[in-house]
N, C-alpha and C positions, 0 to 999 in steps of 0.2 A: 702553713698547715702541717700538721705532726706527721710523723709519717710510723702507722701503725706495724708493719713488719716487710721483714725484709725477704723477698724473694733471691736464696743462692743458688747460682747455675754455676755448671760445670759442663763443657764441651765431650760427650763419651766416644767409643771409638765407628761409631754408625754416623755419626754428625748430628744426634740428637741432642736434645737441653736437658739434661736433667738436673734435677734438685729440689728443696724444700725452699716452704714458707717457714721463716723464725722469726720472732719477734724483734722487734728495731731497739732503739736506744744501746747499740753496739758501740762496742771504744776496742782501739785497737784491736790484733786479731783475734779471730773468732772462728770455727769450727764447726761441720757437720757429719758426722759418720754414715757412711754406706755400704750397702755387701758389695765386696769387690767382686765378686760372681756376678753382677752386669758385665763388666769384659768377657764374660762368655754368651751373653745373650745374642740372639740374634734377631734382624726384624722380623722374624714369624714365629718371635718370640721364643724359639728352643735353649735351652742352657747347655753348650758345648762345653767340653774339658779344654780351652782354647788357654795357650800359654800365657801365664799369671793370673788366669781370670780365680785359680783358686776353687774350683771345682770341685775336685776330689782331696781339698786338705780342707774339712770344714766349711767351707764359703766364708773366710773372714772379713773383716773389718775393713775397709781407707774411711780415710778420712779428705774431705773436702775442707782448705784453709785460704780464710778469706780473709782481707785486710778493710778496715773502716772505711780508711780513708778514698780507699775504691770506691764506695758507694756512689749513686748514681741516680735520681732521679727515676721512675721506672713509667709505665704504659697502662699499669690498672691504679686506683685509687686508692691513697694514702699506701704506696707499697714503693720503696728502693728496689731497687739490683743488684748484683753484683758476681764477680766471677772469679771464679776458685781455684786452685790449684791442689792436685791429686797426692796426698800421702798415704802410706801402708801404715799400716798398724803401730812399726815400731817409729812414726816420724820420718821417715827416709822419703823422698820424691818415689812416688808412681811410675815405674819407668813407661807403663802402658799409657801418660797424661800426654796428651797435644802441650797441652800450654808447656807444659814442663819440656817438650822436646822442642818449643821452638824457644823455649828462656835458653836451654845448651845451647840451639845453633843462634843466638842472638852472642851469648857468653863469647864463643869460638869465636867470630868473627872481630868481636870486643877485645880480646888477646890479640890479633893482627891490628889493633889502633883505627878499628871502624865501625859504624854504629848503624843499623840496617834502618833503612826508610822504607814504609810498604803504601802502597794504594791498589785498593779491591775493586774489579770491576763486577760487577753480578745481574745475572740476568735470568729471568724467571715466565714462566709464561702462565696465564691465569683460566681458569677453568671454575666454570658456574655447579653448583648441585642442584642436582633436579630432586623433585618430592620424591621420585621410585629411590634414590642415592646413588644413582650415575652422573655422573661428569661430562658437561658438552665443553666447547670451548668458550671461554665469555669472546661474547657476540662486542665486534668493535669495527662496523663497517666502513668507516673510513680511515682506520689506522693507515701509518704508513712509517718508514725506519723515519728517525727523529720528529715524532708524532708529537704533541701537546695537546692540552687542552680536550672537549667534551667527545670530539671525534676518535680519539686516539683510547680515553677511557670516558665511555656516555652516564656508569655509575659512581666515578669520582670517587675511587677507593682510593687510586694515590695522592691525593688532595689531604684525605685521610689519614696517610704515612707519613708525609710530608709535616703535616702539624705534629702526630705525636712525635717524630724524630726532633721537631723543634723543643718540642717541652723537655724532652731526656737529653737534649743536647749532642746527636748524634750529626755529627759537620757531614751534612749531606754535599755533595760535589756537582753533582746533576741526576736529572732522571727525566726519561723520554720513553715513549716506547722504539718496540726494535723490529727489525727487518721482515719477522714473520707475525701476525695479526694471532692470537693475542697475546704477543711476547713484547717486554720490559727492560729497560737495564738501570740497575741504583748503582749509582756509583758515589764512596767516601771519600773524604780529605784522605789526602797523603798526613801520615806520620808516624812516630817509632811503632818500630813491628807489633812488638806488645799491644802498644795501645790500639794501634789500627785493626788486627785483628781481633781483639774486644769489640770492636764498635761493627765490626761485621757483623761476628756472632748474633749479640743481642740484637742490633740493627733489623737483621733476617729475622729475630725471632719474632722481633716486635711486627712489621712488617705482615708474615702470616696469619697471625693470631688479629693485627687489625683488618685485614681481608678476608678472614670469615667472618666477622662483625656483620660486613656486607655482601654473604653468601656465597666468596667467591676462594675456592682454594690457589694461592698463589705456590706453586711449584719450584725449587732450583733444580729440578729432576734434567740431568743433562739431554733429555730427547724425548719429550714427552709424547709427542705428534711424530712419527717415527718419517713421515713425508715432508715433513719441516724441517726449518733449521735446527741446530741445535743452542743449548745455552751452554756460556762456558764461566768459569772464574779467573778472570787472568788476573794476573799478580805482576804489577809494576813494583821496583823493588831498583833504591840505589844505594849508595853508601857514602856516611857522612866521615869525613876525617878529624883529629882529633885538635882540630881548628873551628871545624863546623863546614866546613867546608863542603861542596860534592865533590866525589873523588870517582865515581864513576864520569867518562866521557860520551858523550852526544854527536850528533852532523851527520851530514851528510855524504863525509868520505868514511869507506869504513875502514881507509887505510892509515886514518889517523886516530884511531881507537885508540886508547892508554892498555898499559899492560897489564894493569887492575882487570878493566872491562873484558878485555880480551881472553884473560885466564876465564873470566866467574863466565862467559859464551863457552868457553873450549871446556867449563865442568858439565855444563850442561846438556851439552851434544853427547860427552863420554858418557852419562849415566840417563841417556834421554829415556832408552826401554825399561831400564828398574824403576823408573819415576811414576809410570805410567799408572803401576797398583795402585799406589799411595796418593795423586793427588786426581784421579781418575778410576776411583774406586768401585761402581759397580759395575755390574751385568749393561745395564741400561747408557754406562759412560763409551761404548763401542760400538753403540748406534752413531754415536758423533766422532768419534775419533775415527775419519776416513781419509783415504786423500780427497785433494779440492773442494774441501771443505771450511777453510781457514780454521781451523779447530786445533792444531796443533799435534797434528798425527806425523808429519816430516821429522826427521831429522837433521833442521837447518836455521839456518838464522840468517837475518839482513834490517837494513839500515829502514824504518820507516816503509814496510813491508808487512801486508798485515795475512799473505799467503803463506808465513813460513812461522815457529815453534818459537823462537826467542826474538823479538821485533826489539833491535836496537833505536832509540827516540831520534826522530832527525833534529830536536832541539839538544842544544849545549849548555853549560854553565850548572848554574841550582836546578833547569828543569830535565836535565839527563839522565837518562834512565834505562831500566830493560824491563820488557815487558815477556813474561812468559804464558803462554796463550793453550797451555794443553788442559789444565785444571778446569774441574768442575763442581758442583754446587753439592754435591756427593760427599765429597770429599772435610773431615774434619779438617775447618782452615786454616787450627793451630796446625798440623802435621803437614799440613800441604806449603803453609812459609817455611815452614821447619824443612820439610824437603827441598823446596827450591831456593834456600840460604845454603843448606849445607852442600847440595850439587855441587852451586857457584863457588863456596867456597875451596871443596876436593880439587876445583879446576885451578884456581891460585896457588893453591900448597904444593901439588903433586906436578904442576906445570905439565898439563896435559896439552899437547897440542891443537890447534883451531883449525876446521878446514877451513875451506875456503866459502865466502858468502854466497847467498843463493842468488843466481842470476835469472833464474824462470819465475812463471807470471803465478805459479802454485796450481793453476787449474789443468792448462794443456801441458805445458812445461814444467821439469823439476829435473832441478842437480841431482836433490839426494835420493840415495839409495837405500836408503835403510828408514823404516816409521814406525809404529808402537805395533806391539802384536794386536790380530785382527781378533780377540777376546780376553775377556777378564782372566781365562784362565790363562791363557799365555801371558798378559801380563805380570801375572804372581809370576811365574816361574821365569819371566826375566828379572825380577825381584830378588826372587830367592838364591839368583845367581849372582845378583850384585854385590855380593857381602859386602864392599868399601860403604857402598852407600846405604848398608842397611845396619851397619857399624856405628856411623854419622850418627843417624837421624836417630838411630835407638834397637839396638840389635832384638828387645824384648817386646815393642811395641813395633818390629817389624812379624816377629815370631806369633804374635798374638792376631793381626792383620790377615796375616797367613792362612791360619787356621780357619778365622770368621769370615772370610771371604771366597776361599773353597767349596765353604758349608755353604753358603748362597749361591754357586754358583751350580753346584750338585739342586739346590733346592727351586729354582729357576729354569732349569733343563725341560725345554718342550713346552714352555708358557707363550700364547701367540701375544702378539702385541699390546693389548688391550690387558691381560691378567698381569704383564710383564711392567706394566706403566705402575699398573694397580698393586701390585707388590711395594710400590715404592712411594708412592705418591702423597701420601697422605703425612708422611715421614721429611721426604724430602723436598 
């Protein structure tokens, strides 16, 4: 069947989709302009003078540039997808783009003779609308963590996900429900960064958009139910050599780590509190970043440990890996690989020292000393103090962050829990 136009998306710096319907029958690349003055918006909608958003010089032009050959199968009828990458006016990359700042930290580590592997875990909790337009939690009385089947979800919205992920060919990995009732986790194939974080994106977007179908908004809000758990995005991530090989190390001893693994652990313990803004980005992301909470609030890591920040794989060979557990669904996921590539990498280059693995259980016990500041606003400003790491990832899409996420956090002050959900919810 034809496929009459094409839906192009672009990941913006809220973690929202945007973009246009254009007509199909595309060859090679292709193009869409937009006011780069969304880098200033924010989710209650105000237009801030936020760095590069272009503000006060006119509200100029980007453009959005899209390759055919990307094209994709899509979730509504006779419609593609596809996902774009951010240029300004004059051609030049968008330094404000996610995609664009995880193609540099894919590039960097590409010049060291390695090729980055990503796998997304995500986890979402789902909530009913009622005729007044409040939100209960969808009712799932028999759930339980690794649920299946009609007890776990009774109206078979992920039965729903599940198919259209098959039609757009989205390499689902598993999906179960999770630890708190009525919370989810989808989890994608492992593959190169780029592409894996593509198939998140849309994946989630599809995903939403097919569960209000069936009345029900599915959330990645990192703590929706503030007495629950939280949901987090971890990012499994190793690196392939220029063999193909894995060059990241696995096991069970952590004293036989390689000196690869052990740098790209010892970057990400150095820059553990700059990190925090950026892939743990709202107000609502420090409802879950606590201690003993496995959320990734420590500043620690170990071997097949799921109470500490960087969980080393107790498997070896092609499945080793590191898993980093602070990230959440908040978080633009281009910026958030982008952050947790370029971390690992500062820790290889700069040979920053490793401490020592966590030997406590995370809940009553803990080595470390140091975890993320206990608010958003603390986290900017351990951000803003990290210049190495806000160098990395993009010194102007750290500048822009900065500004948009202050503005929220001034506009959040004194919201109880419930308007503080509802600020975000509908969004993320």
């Amino acid at each position: 069947m034809p496929h009459d136009r094409i839906r192009a998306l672009y990941c913006d710096h809220l973690n929202l989709a945007r973009g246009k319907y254009l007509p199909g029958g595309r060859h090679g690349a292709f193009a869409a302009r937009f006011c780069r003055g969304t880098y200033g918006v924010t989710f209650d909608k105000d237009l801030i003078d936020a760095p590069g958003a272009g503000v006060t010089e006119g509200l100029p032009d980007m453009e959005a540039v899209f390759q055919a050959a990307e094209l994709r199968p899509g979730w509504e009828p006779r419609t593609q997808v596809v996902v774009g990458d951010l240029h300004a006016s004059d051609g030049t990359p968008l330094p404000m783009c996610g995609r664009g700042a995880l193609r540099r930290a894919v590039a960097a580590w590409q010049a060291l003779g390695y090729t980055p592997m990503l796998g997304l875990e995500m986890e979402a909790y789902a909530f009913s609308a009622q005729p007044d337009g409040s939100l209960q939690p969808y009712r799932t009385p028999g759930a339980h963590v690794y649920g299946t089947g009609r007890l776990a979800d009774p109206a078979g919205f992920t039965d729903a996900i599940w198919a259209r992920a098959e039609q757009c060919g989205f390499p689902i990995e598993s999906m179960h429900s999770e630890y708190d009732a009525p919370q989810f986790e989808f989890t994608l194939r492992y593959d190169e960064a780029l592409k894996a974080v593509d198939d998140h994106f849309l994946f989630r977007l599809m995903a939403r958009e097919t569960a209000l179908e069936h009345g029900i908004v599915l959330t990645f809000l990192p703590k929706p139910i503030r007495a629950q758990g939280g949901s987090g995005l971890h990012l499994n991530f190793s690196l392939r050599d220029g063999q193909g090989r894995n060059a990241i190390s696995g096991g069970c001893d952590a004293a036989h780590l390689n000196a690869l693994t052990r740098g790209c652990i010892a970057g990400l313990m150095h820059h553990h509190a700059g990190m925090a803004a950026l892939v743990a980005p709202t107000v609502n992301s420090y409802w879950r970043l606590k201690p003993a909470s496995m959320s990734g609030y420590w500043q620690n890591w170990a071997v097949d440990h799921r109470g500490v920040t960087t969980r080393v794989s107790a498997e070896g060979g092609a499945a080793a890996r590191l898993e980093h557990r602070m990230g959440d669904g908040g978080a633009n996921p281009y910026t958030l690989a982008a952050t947790v590539l370029q971390a690992a990498r500062l820790g290889v280059v700069r040979d920053y020292p490793l401490p020592p693995a966590e030997t406590g259980d995370g809940f009553s016990a803990v080595d470390a000393k140091a975890g993320v500041a206990d608010s958003l606003a603390g986290a900017l400003d351990a951000l803003a103090a990290d210049t190495v790491l806000a160098e990395a990832v993009g010194a102007q899409l750290v500048a822009n962050h900065l500004a948009i996420r202050r503005d929220e956090v001034g506009k959040t002050a004194g919201l109880d829990d419930t308007a503080l959900r509802d600020f975000y919810i509908h969004y993320l």
